[in-house]
C-alpha positions as CSV (number, residue, x, y, z in Angstrom):
1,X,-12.9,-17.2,-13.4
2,X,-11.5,-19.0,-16.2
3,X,-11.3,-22.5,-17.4
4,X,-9.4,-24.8,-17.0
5,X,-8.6,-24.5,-21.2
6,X,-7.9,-21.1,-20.6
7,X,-5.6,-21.5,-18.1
8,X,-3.6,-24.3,-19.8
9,X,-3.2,-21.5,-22.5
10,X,-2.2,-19.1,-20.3
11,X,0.0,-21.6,-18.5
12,X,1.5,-22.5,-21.7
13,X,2.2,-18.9,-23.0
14,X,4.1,-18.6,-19.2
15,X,6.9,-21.3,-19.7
16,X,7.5,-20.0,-23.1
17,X,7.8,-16.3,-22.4
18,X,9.5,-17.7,-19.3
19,X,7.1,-15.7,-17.0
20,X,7.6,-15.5,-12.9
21,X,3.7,-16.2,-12.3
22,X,0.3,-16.7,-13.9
23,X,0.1,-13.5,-12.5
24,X,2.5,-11.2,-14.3
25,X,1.4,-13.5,-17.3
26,X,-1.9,-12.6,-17.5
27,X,-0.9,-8.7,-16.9
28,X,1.6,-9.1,-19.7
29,X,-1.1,-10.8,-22.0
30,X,-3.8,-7.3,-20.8
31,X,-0.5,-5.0,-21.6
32,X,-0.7,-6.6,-25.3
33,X,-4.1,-6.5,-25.8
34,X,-4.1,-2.8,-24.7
35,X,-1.0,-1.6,-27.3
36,X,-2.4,-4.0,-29.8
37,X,-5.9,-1.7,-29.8
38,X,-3.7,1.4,-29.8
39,X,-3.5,2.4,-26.1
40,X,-0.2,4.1,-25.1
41,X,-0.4,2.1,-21.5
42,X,3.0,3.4,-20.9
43,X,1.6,6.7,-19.5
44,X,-1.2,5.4,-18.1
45,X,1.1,2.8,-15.9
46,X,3.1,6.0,-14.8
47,X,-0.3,8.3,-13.4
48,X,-1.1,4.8,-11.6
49,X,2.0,4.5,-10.2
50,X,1.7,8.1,-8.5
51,X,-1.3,7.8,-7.5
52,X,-0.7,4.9,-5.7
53,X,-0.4,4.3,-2.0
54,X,0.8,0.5,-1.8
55,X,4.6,0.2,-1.3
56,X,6.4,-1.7,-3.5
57,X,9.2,-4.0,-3.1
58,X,11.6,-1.3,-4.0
59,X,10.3,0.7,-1.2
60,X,11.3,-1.7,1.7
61,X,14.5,-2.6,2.8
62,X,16.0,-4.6,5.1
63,X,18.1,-3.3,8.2
């Protein structure tokens, strides 16, 4: 849960980085905390995405 002053700054940090969602904000914002501590998430986002069972948009198309 977050507040509603965290939200605002999240919400504000959105529009200027002209995000799609809170969403995608907030894993942007995770992202840069991560390679701002010195994780390489770049591999780590490549494992999960094998691993992974969900399809993604990319997967389905239309007929």
């Amino acid at each position: 849960m977050l507040s509603d002053v965290e939200l605002k700054i999240i919400d504000a940090w959105r529009f200027e980085n002209m995000m799609p969602s809170r969403a995608a904000t907030i894993r942007a914002l995770i992202r840069l905390g991560l390679e701002a501590n010195g994780v390489d998430v770049t591999d780590i986002l490549k494992d999960a995405e094998k691993l992974s069972d969900i399809p993604k948009s990319d997967d389905v198309g239309i007929v």
